[in-house]
Structure formats: structure tokens, C-alpha cells
N, C-alpha and C positions, 0 to 999 in steps of 0.2 A: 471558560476557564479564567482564573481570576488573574492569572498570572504565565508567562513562558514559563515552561519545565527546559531549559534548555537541554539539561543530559539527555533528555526525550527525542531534542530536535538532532544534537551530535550523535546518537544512536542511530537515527533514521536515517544520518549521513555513510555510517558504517556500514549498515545494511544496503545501502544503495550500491557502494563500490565493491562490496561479496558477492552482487548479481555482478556487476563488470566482470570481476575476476574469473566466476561461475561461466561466464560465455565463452573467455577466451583462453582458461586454463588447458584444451588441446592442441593448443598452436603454443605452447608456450616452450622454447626448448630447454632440456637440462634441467626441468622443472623436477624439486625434488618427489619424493612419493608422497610424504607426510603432508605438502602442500596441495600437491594434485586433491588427495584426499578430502581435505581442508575446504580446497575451492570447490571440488565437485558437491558439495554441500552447499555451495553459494543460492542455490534457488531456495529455500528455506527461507532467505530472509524475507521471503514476500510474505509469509507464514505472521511474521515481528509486524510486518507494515498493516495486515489487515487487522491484529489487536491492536494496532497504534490507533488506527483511523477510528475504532469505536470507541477507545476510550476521547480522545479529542472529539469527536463532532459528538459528544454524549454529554463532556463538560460542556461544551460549547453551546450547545444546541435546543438540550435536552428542555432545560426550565425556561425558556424561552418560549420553548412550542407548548408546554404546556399550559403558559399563564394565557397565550394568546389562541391556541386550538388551531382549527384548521388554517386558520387566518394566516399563520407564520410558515404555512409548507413550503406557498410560494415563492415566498424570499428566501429560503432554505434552500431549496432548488436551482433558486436562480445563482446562490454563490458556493455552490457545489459543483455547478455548472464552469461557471466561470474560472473555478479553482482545476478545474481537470482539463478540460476541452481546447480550449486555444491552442496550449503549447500540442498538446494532441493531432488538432487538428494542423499546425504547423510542420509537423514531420514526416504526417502523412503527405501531404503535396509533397514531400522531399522523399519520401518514397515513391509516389507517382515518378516523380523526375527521373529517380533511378530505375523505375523500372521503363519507363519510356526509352530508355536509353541504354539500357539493356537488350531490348527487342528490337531497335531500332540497328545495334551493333552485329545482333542474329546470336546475342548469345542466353543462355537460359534465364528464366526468370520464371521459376515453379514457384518463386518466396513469395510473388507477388501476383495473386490469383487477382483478374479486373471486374471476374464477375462478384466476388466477395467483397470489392471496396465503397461500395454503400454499406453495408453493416459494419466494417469499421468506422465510416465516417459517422454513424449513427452510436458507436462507441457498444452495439447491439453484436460484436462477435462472438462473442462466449455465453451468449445465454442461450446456447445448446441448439446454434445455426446450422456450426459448420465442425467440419472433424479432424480439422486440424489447425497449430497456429501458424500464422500469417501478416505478411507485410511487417508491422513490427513488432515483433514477437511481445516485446513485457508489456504491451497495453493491453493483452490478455486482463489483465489485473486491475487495468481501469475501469475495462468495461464492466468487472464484475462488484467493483466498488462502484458503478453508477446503481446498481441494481439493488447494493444494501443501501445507498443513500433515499431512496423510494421506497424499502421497507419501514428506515428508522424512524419516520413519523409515525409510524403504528407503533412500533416499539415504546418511542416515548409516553405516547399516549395512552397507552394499554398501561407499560409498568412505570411507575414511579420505584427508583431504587431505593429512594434516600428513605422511604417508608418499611422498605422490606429489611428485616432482619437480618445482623450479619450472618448469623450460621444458613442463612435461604441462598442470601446472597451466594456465599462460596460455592456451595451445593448447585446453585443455581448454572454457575461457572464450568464446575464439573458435570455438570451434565449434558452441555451443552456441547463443553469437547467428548467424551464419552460418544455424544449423538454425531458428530461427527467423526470419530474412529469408526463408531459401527458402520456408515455408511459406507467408507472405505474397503473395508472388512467386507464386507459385502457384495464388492466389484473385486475380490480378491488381489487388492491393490499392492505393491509392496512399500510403495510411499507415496506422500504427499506430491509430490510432481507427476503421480499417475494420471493419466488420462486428461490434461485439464479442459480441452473441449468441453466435455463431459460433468466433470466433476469440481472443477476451478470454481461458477458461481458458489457452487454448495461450500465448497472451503472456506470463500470468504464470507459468507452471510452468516454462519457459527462463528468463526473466528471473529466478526464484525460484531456482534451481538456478547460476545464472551468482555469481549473490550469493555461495551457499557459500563459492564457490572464491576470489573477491574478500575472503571473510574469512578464507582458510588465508594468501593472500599478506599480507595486513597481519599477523597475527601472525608469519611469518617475517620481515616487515620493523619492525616497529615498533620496536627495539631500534634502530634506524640510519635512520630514514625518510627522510633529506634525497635521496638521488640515487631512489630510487624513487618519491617523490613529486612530483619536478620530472619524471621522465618522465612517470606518469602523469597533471597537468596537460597537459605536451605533447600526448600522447595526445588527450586529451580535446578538443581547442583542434583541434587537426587532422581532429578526427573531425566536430566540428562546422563547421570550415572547408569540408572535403569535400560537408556537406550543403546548406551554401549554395551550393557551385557546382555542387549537382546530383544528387550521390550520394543513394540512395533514405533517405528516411526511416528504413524499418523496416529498415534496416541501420545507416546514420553514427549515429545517435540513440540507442540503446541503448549500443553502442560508446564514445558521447560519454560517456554518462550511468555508463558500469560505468566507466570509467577514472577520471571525478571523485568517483565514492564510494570510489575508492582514497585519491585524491591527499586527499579530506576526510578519510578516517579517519585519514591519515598523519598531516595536519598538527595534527589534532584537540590542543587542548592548548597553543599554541603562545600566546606573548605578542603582542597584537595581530592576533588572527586576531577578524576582526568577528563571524563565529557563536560564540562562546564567550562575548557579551555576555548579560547575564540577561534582556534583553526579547525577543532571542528565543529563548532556550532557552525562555521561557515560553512562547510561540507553539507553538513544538514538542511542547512539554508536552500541550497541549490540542487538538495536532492533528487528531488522530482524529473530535474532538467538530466542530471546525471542517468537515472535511469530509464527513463523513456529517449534519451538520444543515443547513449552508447551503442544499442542493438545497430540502429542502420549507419551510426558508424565505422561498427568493425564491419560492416559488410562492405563498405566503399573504399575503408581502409585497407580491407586485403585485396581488393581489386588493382589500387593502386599500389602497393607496396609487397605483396605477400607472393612468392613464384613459387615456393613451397610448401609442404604440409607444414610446415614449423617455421617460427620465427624467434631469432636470439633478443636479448635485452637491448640492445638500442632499438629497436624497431618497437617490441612490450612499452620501454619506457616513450616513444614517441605517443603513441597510440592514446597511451593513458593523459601524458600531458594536453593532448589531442582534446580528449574526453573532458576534463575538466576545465579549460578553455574556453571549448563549446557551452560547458554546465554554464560557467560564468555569464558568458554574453546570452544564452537565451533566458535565462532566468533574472538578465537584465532589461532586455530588449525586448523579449516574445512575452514573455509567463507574466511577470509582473503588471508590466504598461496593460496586456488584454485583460488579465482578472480584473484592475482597477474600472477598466472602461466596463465593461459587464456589468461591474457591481454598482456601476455609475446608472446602469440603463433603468427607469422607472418604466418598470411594468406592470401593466393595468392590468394585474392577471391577482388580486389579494380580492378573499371574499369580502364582500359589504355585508354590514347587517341593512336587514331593510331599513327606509326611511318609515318613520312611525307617522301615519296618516295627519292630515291634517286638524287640527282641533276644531272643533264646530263651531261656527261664530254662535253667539247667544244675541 
């Protein structure tokens, strides 16, 4: 990518804190209905992050690996790696702890299965191990983005988008959600949070792949984005119109969701566009840290705090303050300082071409 899309990054901030809200909207008291509502919708946003991820590591990635070929999977790898894992692996031990000390106090700990936590650690739990989620719950979602990140050199190198035609392209887009609704459809799902054991990989590697092509059409548009971006709002606005009156989930919702990561990268940039403000580009910033720690937060949180089904607004508002705190300091201390050093490690893992034999002396 040539450039930050900032509204892209304050988006991803947004979505991050509608999973928070999405976990802890039944403890929440006096919560109105329209909200409950609202929040109970919160796990959708993972739907936004898995077309985010393919449009970014597609600008990113994409003509790099092809100028270089196999040669660039390695290092692909290795700061894919670096970009997920650490803080990952950091929460986990902070799960371990809590569950040590759970079993040690004699009180239950089903969350925290011991024989399951080598395939977490291997970030290997949703590619259809185990039959339910565990330890910490939204890294469901990593592991299934380690798994399109080991598809997308095929991808790249198979399709070049910048060559394929735009009407392929969109077609290409729809069909790819299309092929995921029917899979749905299929498992007689009622939404996208069905089953993810199961069916999470497959969500993300369509929606992963849908992304791509959503970022060949912004750089053929971005040079002129006003009429592509007002349709693509449209789009998006009708798509989710369709779902309130009916149309399934795991079809209007993606639909919804790949048309306004259009119409956002289009506008990205613009004077008075509210995501381009710096509070939440900063939200955005520390997204990652936001939603991979919230989960075993509120689980420690209500341990210590919580003696009822429900908890009022000072306690909501600690939590959250809680939550973003934490975003802060590990996205300072953990997430950053480890990607850097990762991406610092030279690994002798890049193909050589051979050395060309010696020339014959004459």
C-alpha cells in the first residue's frame, strides 16, 4: 500500500470495541433493548476485519510476491507471523495463569481445556481440531487468518487482479460471497456466528479472498473515487436494508460489509470525514491489543468484581477503561517491541537460485 488509509485503521478501531461491547452486553444492567440489540450484533465485526485483512496484505503483499515468486513467501510469513503471534502468544501464558489458578483454588475451569492448549499455542485451533471455542475466545479469528495467510501466495500468484477486468472483478467478488452463503446454507446455519469450530476457517478465507479483489478495484478507482464511492455506499445501505427485511445474514452482511470497505477506502483522506480524526485512528492503532485481551479480561474482571448476573455503569465503565489501558500498554510493550524484533530475525529459510557452475578454464 502506497499510503495509510487511516479511516480504514479508525474503522478497525470501531469494530474492535463492538466485539468488547458484543461480549459483555448480558451483564450489562438497565441496558436499553435497541442497544442490547445493536451490541448483540457485535460479533459481525470480525466479518469487516477478515475483508480488511485481504484487502491490506493484497495491496501490500500482493506485487511483491509476484515480481519475486516463491522467493518472497518466506519473508511473507515470517512478518505475518510476527504481526499475530507474540501478543497471542502473550495472553495465552496469561490464560494458563488463570487457569492454574483457577484449579488450584478448586473452582471450574471448562474455558480452559489443557489438553487443547498446544493447538492454540500453534494458533492451529479452528482448523476443524476441536468442537468448541476456548481459552481465549476471539483468537478463533487469528488462527483462521494464519490459514488464509498460507493460502494468499497461491492466490497472488495464480491471479493478478490489476489485469482482470473490472466487471470479472466485481463478479469475481460476488461470487465468492455467494459461495460462502451457500456453504452456510448448507449447514442450515442461521448466521454467520454459526458453528465457528466448524465453519470460521471457511468464513475467513472467502471473506479473506473477497478483500483482494476489493483492493484491485480501489486502486483502479482511487485516482477518481467520487461516483464509485457513492455507489458503493448505495450498495452497502441496500444490502443492509435487504437484511432487515429478511434477506439471510450470511449473505446481505458480507455484501454490506465488502461494499463499505470500498466506499471507506474511496473516501479515506477526505476533509471532514469523522475516521480521519486522531482519537480514533488511535483506537485503530491498538486494535489488535483491544481485541485479543478484552476476552480474558472480562473473565478476571468478573471474578474479581462481578457477584451478580449484572453489573451497573460504574463497574461497565471501569472494565472498559480497564480494557483500553491494557490496549495501550501491550500494544506498547508486548505487540510492537516483539513484531519489530521478528521482523529483525534473518532467516535463512528464502529460496536460492542455484549457483551457475563454474566456467571451464580454457
Amino acid at each position: 500500500m502506497t499510503r495509510e488509509l487511516r479511516a480504514l485503521t479508525s474503522a478497525r478501531g470501531v469494530a474492535a470495541w463492538l466485539v468488547v461491547l458484543y461480549h459483555i452486553r448480558g451483564s450489562i444492567a438497565g441496558l436499553p433493548d435497541a442497544a442490547l440489540a445493536l451490541f448483540g450484533k457485535g460479533y459481525l465485526a470480525v466479518d469487516f476485519f477478515f475483508l480488511l485483512s485481504g484487502f491490506v496484505i493484497w495491496l501490500r503483499y500482493a506485487e511483491p510476491m509476484r515480481r519475486d515468486g516463491l522467493r518472497a513467501v518466506p519473508s511473507f510469513l515470517q512478518r505475518r507471523v510476527a504481526r499475530i503471534w507474540p501478543l497471542h502468544a502473550f495472553l495465552l501464558v496469561g490464560a494458563l495463569a488463570l487457569a492454574l489458578l483457577l484449579r488450584a483454588t478448586g473452582r471450574a475451569a471448562e474455558q480452559f481445556p489443557l489438553a487443547e492448549l498446544p493447538l492454540h499455542a500453534l494458533l492451529l485451533q479452528n482448523w476443524g481440531f476441536t468442537h468448541a471455542l476456548a481459552w481465549n475466545d476471539p483468537a478463533w479469528s487469528i488462527s483462521c487468518e494464519l490459514g488464509a495467510y498460507l493460502l494468499f501466495p497461491l492466490l497472488a500468484l495464480t491471479i493478478d487482479w490489476r489485469r482482470v477486468p473490472t466487471a470479472a472483478v466485481v463478479a469475481a467478488i460476488v461470487a465468492l460471497l455467494a459461495l460462502l452463503h451457500s456453504v452456510f446454507a448448507a449447514h442450515a446455519a442461521p448466521g454467520l456466528g454459526y458453528d465457528i469450530p466448524r465453519l470460521g476457517l471457511i468464513r475467513c478465507i472467502f471473506e479473506f479472498a473477497a478483500g483482494t479483489a476489493i483492493g484491485a478495484l480501489w486502486r483502479r478507482w482511487d485516482t477518481a473515487p467520487r461516483r464509485p464511492a457513492l455507489v458503493a455506499a448505495l450498495t452497502a445501505l441496500a444490502a443492509l436494508l435487504a437484511w432487515a427485511a429478511g434477506a439471510p445474514e450470511t449473505l446481505a452482511v458480507p455484501a454490506a460489509f465488502a461494499a463499505l470497505l470500498l466506499a471507506l477506502a474511496l473516501t479515506a483522506g477526505r476533509r471532514g470525514n469523522p475516521l480521519e480524526g486522531k482519537l480514533l485512528h488511535s483506537l485503530g492503532e491498538i486494535s489488535y491489543a483491544t481485541y485479543l485481551s478484552h476476552y480474558l479480561l472480562w473473565i478476571a474482571f468478573k471474578l474479581v468484581f462481578v457477584r451478580n448476573a449484572v453489573i451497573g455503569w460504574p463497574l461497565v465503565g471501569l472494565y472498559l477503561a480497564l480494557v483500553l489501558a491494557t490496549s495501550v500498554a501491550l500494544y506498547r510493550w508486548i505487540e510492537r517491541p516483539a513484531q519489530k524484533w521478528l521482523n529483525g530475525l534473518r532467516l535463512d529459510l528464502r529460496l536460492k537460485r542455484p549457483k551457475a557452475p563454474p566456467a571451464p578454464r580454457g
